[in-house]
C-alpha positions in Angstrom: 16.2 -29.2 12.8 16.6 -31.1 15.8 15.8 -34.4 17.0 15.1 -36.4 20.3 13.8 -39.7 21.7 10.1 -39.9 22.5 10.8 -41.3 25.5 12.9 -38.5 26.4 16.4 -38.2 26.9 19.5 -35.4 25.1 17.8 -34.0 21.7 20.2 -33.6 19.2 20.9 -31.0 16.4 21.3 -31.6 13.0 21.1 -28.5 10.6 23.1 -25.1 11.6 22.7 -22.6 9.0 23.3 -19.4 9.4 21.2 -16.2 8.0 22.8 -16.1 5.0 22.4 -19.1 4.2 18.9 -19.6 4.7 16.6 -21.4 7.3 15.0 -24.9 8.0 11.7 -23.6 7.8 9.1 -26.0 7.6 7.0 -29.6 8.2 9.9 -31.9 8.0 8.7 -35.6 7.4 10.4 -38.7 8.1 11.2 -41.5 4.8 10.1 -44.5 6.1 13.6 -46.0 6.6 13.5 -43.9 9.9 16.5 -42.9 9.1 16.2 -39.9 6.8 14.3 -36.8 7.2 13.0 -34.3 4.3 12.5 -30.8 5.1 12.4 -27.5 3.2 15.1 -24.4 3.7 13.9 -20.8 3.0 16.2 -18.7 1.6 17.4 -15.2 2.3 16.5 -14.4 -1.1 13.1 -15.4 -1.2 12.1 -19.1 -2.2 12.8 -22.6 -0.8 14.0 -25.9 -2.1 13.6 -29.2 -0.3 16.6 -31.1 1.2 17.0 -34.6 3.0 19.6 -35.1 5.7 20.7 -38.7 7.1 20.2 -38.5 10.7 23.6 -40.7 11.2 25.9 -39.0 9.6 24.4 -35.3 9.3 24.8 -35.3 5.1 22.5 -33.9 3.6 21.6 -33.3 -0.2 19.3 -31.4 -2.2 15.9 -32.3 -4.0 15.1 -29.6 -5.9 16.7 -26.8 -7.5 15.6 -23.2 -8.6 14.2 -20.3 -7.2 10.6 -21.4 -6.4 8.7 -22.2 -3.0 9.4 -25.8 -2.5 7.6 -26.9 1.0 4.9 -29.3 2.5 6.7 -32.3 2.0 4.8 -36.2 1.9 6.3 -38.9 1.0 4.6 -42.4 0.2 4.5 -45.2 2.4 7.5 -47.2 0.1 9.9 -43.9 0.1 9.3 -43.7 -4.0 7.4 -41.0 -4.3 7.4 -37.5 -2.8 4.6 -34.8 -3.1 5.0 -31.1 -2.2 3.8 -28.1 -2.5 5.7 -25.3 -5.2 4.8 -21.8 -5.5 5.4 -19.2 -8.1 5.2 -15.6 -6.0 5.4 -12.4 -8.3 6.1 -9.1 -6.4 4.4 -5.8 -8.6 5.2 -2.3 -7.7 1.5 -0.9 -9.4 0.4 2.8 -10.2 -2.9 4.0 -9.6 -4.5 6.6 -11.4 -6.5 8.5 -8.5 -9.1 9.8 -10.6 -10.5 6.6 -12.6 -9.0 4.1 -10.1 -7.2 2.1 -13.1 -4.0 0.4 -12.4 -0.9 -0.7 -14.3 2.1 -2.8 -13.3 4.9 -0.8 -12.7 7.8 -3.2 -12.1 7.3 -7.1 -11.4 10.0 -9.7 -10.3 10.0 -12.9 -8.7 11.9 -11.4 -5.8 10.2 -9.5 -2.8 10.6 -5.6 -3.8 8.9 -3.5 -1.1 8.7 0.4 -0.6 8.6 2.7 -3.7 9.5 5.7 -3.4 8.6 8.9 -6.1 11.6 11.1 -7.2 11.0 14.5 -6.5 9.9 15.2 -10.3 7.6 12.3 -10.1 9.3 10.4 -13.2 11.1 7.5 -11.3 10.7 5.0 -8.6 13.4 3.5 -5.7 12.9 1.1 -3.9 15.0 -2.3 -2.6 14.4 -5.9 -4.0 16.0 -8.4 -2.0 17.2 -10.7 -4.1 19.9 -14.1 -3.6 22.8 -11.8 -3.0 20.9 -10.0 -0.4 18.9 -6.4 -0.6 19.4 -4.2 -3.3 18.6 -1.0 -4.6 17.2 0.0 -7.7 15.1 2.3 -9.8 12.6 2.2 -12.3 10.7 4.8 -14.5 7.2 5.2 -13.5 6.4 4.3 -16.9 7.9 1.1 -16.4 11.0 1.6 -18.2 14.8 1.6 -17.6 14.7 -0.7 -14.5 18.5 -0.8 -13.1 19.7 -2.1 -10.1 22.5 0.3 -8.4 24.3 -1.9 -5.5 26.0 -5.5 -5.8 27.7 -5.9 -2.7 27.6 -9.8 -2.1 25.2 -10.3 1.6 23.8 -6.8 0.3 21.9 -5.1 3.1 21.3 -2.1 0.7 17.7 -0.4 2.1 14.8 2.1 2.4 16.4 4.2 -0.2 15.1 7.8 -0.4 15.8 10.9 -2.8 18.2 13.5 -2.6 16.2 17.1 -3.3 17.4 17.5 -6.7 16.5 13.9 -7.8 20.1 13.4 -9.3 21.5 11.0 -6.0 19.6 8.4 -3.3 20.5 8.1 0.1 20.3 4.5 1.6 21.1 2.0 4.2 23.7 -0.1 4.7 25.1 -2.2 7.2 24.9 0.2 10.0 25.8 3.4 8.3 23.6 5.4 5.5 24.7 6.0 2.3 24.7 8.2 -0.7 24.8 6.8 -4.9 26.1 10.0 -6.8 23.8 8.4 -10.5 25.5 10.6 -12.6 29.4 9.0 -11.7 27.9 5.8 -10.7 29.8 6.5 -7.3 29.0 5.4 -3.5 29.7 7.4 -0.7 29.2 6.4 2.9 27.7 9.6 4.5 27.4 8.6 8.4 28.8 5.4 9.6 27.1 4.7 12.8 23.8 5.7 11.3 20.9 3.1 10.8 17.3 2.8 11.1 17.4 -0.1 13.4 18.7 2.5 16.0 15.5 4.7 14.6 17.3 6.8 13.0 15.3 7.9 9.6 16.7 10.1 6.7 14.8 12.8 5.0 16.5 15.1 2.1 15.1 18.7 1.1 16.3 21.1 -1.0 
């Protein structure tokens, strides 16, 4: 967030987080002291919560808490009241059956979990989640059953996992080098270091 006089002059800079830590994302309003702004910060996680910064002395301190989508600040003409908008976003991985068309939830969380992939015997899904401590990998039966999340590195930037070809390890990204989990021994092993998809360079396991 920055601000700056109307009749122009030096704008100056008040929030400075980083990409960890989240983003000031959206409609910040002004409390009618002209003094104190509110605004909403979207988190890496998924989610926003509201905060309000004094313009003097750069403090500022949260108004709501939790992991829903706080945002669209108003606030009344006294500075008493504050209305905003809070959504409630679930993320499904669904199956469909191709032959009636029915469909059943899979796996659902309140955190974005994006591209499924089918073991090679068709009986489990990965895929990443990204959750408050960053993206994560995880499986889940296609029946819906035995969810479990496999990395838990803190800033996690665990993704696109994929199968091995005997279903029993997943290759994955992190950081800048790809990765294998060995299920079985619950062990990690970094396979290439300087190998990442942001430099296109995509994985694919057979046999």
């Amino acid at each position: 967030l920055w601000v700056a006089p109307v009749e122009g002059g030096e704008a100056r800079q008040l929030t400075s987080y980083t990409l960890e830590e989240g983003f000031a994302a959206d409609s910040p309003v002004w409390m009618p002291d002209g003094r104190t702004i509110v605004y909403s910060v979207l988190n890496r996680g998924g989610g926003s919560r509201l905060w309000r910064i004094d313009t003097d002395s750069g403090e500022a301190t949260p108004l709501t808490t939790g992991a829903s989508n706080a945002s669209e600040a108003v606030v009344s003409s006294d500075g008493r009241r504050l209305a905003y908008t809070e959504m409630r976003p679930s993320w499904q991985i669904t199956g469909i059956d191709l032959d009636s068309g029915g469909r059943r939830t899979i796996y659902e969380s309140r955190y974005m979990s994006v591209l499924p992939v089918a073991s090679p015997d068709g009986a489990e899904i990965a895929f990443f989640s990204m959750l408050p401590s960053g993206a994560q990998v995880f499986t889940v039966g296609v029946d819906g059953k035995d969810a479990r999340q496999w990395t838990f590195d803190d800033n996690g930037t665990n993704t696109l996992p994929f199968w091995a070809g005997d279903g029993e390890s997943i290759f994955y990204y992190r950081g800048q080098s790809l990765h294998r989990m060995h299920r079985d021994e619950g062990r990690d092993e970094q396979v290439l270091p300087d190998f990442h998809w942001s430099s296109k360079n995509w994985g694919a396991a057979y046999g």
